[in-house]
Structure formats: structure tokens, C-alpha cells
C-alpha positions in Angstrom: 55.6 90.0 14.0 58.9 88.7 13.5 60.6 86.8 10.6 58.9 83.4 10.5 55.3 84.7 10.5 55.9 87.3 7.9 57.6 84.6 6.0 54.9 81.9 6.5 52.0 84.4 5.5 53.8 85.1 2.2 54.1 81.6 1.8 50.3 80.9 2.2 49.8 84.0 -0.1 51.9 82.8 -2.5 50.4 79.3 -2.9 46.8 81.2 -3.0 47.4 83.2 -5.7 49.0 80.1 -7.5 45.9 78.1 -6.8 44.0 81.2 -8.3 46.0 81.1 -11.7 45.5 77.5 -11.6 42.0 77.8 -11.9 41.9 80.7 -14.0 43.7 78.1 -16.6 41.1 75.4 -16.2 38.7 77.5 -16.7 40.2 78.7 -19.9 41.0 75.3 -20.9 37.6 74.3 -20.6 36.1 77.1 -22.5 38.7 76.4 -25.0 37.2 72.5 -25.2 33.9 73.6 -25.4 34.4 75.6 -28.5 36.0 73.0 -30.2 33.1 70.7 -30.0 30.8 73.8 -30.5 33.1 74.8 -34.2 32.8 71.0 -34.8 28.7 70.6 -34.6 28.5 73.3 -36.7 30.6 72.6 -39.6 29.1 69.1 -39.4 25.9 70.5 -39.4 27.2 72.4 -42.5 27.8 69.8 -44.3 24.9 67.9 -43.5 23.0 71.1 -44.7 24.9 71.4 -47.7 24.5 67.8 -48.9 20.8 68.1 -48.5 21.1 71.3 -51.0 22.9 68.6 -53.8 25.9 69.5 -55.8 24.9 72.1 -57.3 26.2 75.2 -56.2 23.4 78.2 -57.0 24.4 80.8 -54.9 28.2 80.9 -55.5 29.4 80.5 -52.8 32.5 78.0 -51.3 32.1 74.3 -52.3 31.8 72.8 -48.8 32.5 69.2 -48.6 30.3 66.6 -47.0 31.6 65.1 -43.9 31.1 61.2 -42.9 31.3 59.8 -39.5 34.6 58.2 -40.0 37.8 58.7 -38.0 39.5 60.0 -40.7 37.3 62.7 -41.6 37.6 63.3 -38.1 40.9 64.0 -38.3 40.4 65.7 -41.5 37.8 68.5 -39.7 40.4 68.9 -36.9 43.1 69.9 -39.5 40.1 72.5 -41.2 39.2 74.2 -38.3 43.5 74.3 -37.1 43.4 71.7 -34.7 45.5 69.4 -36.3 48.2 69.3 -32.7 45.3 68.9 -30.5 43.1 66.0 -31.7 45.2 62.6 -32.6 45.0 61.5 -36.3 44.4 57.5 -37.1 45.7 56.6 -40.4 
């Protein structure tokens, strides 16, 4: 084999395993998403639960706010659960 072929199979190898990573990372991007939604269903689901238990706090536990459907509670669960870069804030 001489120069140009070896050169030319390393190229194509190359740009497969860059292809590879590439899709390794959407992948992980998309797992990534899909835990964020998953983290924010269940603390809204927390709060629904824990407004239906009333103010009253019998077990001790954390006070756990109620969440509403507004954008700025939104924003305020992203900022709860860390996300405050990922998810734009509306004032």
C-alpha cells in the first residue's frame, strides 16, 4: 500500500470514530433531557401531594412548597433542582 491509501484509510477511520463520539454525546444529552423532565414530574407531583396533605406538617419532615403552573415557578423549580443555566428564566 503506499502513502495515499494508508493516509486516506486513517482519514475514513478518523472521521468514524468522530461520528462515534458524536453519537455517544447525543445520546448522553438526551438521557440527560430526559431526566430533567423526569426530576421535574416528580417534584411537581410532590407538591401536588403535599398540598393535598394541608399545611400542616405531622411527620416532621421538610416544608415542601406548592408549585403553580406559572412561568415563574417554572423557573423557580429549575433553580431547585440546579438547573438554573439550562432552562431560560422570564421575569
Amino acid at each position: 500500500m503506499n502513502f495515499e491509501t494508508v493516509s486516506l484509510l486513517l482519514n475514513w477511520l478518523e472521521l468514524g470514530a468522530l461520528f462515534g463520539i458524536l453519537s455517544r454525546l447525543a445520546r448522553t444529552f438526551d438521557l440527560i433531557a430526559s431526566t430533567q423532565r423526569e426530576l421535574r414530574r416528580a417534584i411537581h407531583h410532590l407538591g401536588e401531594y403535599h398540598g393535598e396533605l394541608g399545611a400542616d406538617n405531622s411527620l416532621g419532615g421538610p416544608e415542601i412548597p406548592s408549585i403553580s403552573r406559572s412561568s415563574h415557578a417554572r423557573a423557580d423549580l429549575g433553580s431547585a433542582v440546579g438547573l438554573d443555566d439550562m432552562a431560560p428564566q422570564s421575569l
